[in-house]
C-alpha positions in Angstrom: -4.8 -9.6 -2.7 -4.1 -5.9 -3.9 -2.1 -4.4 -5.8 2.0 -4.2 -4.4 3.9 -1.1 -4.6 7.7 -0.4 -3.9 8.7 2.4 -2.2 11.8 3.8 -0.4 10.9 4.9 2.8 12.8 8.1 4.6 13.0 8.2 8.0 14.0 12.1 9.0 14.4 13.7 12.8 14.6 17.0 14.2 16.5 17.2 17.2 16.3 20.4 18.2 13.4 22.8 17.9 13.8 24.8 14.8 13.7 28.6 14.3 10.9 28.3 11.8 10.1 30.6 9.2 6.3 32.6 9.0 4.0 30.8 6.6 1.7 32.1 5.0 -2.1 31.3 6.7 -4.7 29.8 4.8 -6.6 32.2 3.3 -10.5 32.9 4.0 -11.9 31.2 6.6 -9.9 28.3 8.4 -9.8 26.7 11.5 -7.1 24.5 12.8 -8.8 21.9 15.6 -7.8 19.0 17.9 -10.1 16.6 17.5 -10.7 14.9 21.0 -11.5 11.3 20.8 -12.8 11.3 17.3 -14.8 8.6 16.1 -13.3 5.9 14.2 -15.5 6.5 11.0 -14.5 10.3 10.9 -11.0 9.4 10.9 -11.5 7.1 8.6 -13.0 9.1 6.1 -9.9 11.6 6.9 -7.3 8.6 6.4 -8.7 7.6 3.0 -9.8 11.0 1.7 -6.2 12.2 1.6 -4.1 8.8 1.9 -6.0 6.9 -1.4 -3.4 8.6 -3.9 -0.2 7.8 -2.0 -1.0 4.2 -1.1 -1.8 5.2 2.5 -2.9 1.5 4.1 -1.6 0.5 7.8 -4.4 2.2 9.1 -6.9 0.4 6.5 -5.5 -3.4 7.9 -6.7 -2.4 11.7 -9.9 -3.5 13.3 -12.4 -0.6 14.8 -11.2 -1.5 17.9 -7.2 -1.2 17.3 -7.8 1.9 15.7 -9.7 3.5 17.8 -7.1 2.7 20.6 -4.4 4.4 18.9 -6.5 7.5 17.9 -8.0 8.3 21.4 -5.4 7.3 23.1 -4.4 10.7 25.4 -1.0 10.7 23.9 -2.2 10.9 20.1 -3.1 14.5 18.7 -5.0 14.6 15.8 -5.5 18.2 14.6 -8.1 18.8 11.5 -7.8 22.2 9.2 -10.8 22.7 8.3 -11.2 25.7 5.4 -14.4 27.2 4.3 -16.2 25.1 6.8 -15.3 21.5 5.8 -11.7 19.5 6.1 -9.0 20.4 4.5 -5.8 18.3 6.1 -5.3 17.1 9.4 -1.9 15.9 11.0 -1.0 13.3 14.3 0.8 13.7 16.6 2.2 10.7 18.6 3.7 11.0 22.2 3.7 7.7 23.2 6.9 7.3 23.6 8.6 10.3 24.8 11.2 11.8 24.7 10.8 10.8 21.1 7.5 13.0 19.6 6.3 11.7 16.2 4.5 13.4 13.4 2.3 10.0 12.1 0.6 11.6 9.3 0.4 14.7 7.4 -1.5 15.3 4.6 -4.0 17.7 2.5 -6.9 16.6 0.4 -6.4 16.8 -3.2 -8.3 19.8 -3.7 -5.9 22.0 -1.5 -2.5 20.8 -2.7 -0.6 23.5 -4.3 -2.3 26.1 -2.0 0.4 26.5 0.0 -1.6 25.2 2.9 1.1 22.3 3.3 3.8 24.6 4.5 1.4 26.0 7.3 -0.1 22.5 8.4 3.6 21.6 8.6 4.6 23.8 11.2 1.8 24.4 13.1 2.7 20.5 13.6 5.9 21.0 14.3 5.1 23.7 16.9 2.7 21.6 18.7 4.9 18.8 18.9 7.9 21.1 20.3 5.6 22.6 22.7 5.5 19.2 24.1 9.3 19.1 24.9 10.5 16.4 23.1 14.2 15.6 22.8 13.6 14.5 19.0 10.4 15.0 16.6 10.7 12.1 14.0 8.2 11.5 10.5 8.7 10.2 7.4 7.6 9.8 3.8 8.3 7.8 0.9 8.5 7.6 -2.8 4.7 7.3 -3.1 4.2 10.7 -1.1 3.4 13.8 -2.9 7.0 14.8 -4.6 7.3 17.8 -2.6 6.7 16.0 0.9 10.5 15.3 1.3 11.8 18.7 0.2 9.2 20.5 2.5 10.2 18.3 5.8 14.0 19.8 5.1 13.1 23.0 4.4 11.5 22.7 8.0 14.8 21.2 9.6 14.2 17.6 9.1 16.8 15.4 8.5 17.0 12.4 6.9 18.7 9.4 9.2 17.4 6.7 7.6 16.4 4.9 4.6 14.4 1.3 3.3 12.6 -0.3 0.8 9.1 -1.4 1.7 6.3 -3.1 -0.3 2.8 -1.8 0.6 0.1 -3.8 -0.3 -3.7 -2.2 -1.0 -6.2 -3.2 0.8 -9.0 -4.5 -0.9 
């Protein structure tokens, strides 16, 4: 058994496509890219890279197979940002179930917090999503997120509509 953690979880929604401020782009070389059907052990590496800090594990209890039908599935969009040539972030985008659009994950690796990078990633997600015509864009983040997760989401016009308290269990 791992180690347990308590969180509160936030559920937040956007119901309405927001008039979103210019961020920023990443500076020197970047590259934002839908990965098409990518490999289990890529997004893998991606999952872990950036989730290990913030007790990222759901995606850690599936099998290959279970996995790999959510993350190829033709109404999942996983975009990569890749900066100076290798990975920087990547979000996922889930329309399984539309109207309702979902942003699944979000994240940076550690190396790139702070650069301002978030903001960007964040919208360009949020455009995507909207470009889909959803009637609502949900995600959501917790008490083990980076601090500045929450904040950012409502600076982008997310709204909270929801809260719980959840224990995540590591995976061994």
């Amino acid at each position: 058994m791992g180690k347990k953690h308590k969180t509160v979880v936030t559920h937040l929604e956007m119901l309405a496509e927001p008039r979103l401020p210019p961020c920023p782009r990443p500076l020197g070389k970047y590259a934002l890219m839908r990965a098409e059907n990518p490999p289990v052990h890529f997004y893998r590496y991606l999952y872990d890279a950036i989730g290990r800090d913030y007790v990222w594990v759901n995606r850690k209890r599936l099998s290959d197979q279970a996995l790999a039908d959510i993350i190829q599935h033709p109404e999942v969009s996983i975009y990569v940002l890749y900066c100076g040539g290798v990975p920087a972030g990547y979000f996922e985008l889930d329309f399984r179930f539309m109207p309702r659009a979902e942003i699944s994950f979000l994240g940076l690796m550690k190396e790139h917090i702070g650069s301002g990078i978030g903001s960007f990633m964040l919208r360009e997600a949020i455009l995507t999503a909207w470009a889909h015509g959803p009637e609502r864009l949900i995600i959501q983040t917790c008490t083990l997120d980076h601090p500045r997760a929450l904040p950012l989401y409502q600076r982008m016009g997310f709204t909270p509509y929801a809260q719980e308290e959840v224990v995540l269990e590591e995976v061994d």
